[in-house]
C-alpha positions in Angstrom: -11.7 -17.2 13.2 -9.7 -15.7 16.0 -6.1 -16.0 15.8 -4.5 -15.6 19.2 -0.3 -13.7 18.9 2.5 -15.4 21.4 3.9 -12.7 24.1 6.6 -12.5 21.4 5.0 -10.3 18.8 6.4 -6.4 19.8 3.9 -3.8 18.8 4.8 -0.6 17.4 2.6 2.5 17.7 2.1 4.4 14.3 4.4 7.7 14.4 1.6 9.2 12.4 -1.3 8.7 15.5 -3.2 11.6 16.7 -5.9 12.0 19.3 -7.1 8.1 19.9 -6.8 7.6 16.2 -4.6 4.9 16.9 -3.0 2.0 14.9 -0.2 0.0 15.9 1.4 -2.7 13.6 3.8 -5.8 14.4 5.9 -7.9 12.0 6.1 -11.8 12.0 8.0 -14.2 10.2 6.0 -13.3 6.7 3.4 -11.1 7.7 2.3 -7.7 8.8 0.5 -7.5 11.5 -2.3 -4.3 12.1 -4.4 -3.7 14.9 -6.3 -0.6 17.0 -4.4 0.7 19.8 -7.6 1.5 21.9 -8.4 -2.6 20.9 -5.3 -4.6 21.2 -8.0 -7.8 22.1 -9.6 -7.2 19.0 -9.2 -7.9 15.7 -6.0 -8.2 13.5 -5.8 -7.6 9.6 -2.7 -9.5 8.7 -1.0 -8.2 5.3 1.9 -10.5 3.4 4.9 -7.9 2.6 4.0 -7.3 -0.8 0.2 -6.3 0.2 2.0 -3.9 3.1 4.1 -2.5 0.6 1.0 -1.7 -1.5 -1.3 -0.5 1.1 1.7 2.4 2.8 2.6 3.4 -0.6 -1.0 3.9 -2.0 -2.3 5.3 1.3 1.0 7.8 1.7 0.7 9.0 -1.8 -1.2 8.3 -4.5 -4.8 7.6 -2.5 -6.1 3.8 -2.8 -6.7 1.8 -5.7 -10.0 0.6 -7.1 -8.0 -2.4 -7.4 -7.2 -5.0 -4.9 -3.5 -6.4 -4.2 -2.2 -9.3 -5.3 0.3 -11.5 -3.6 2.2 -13.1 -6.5 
């Protein structure tokens, strides 16, 4: 499924990209929006805010879980 964004959605560069290693990241009424800089046609992994809270806080500190998140 390919989910097309309105004009409306801003995109942030990540203040942590480097050399073409590029992520940027948008949010939206209840989601999270994640996408390659070098790719903005391409695809989008969408993240509710407890997932995104999960994901930066294992990823800027404690490495990744074995364990998936849970939106409860």
């Amino acid at each position: 499924m390919t989910t097309q964004f309105n004009d409306h959605v801003v995109w942030r560069k990540s203040s942590r990209s480097d050399d073409g290693n590029c992520v940027e990241v948008a949010s939206t009424v209840g989601s999270i929006l994640v996408r390659d800089s070098k790719d903005s046609d391409g695809p989008v992994l969408r993240f509710g805010p407890k997932q995104w809270r999960v994901f930066t806080q294992d990823g800027c500190g404690r490495g990744f879980s074995s364990a998936p998140a849970r939106e409860q």
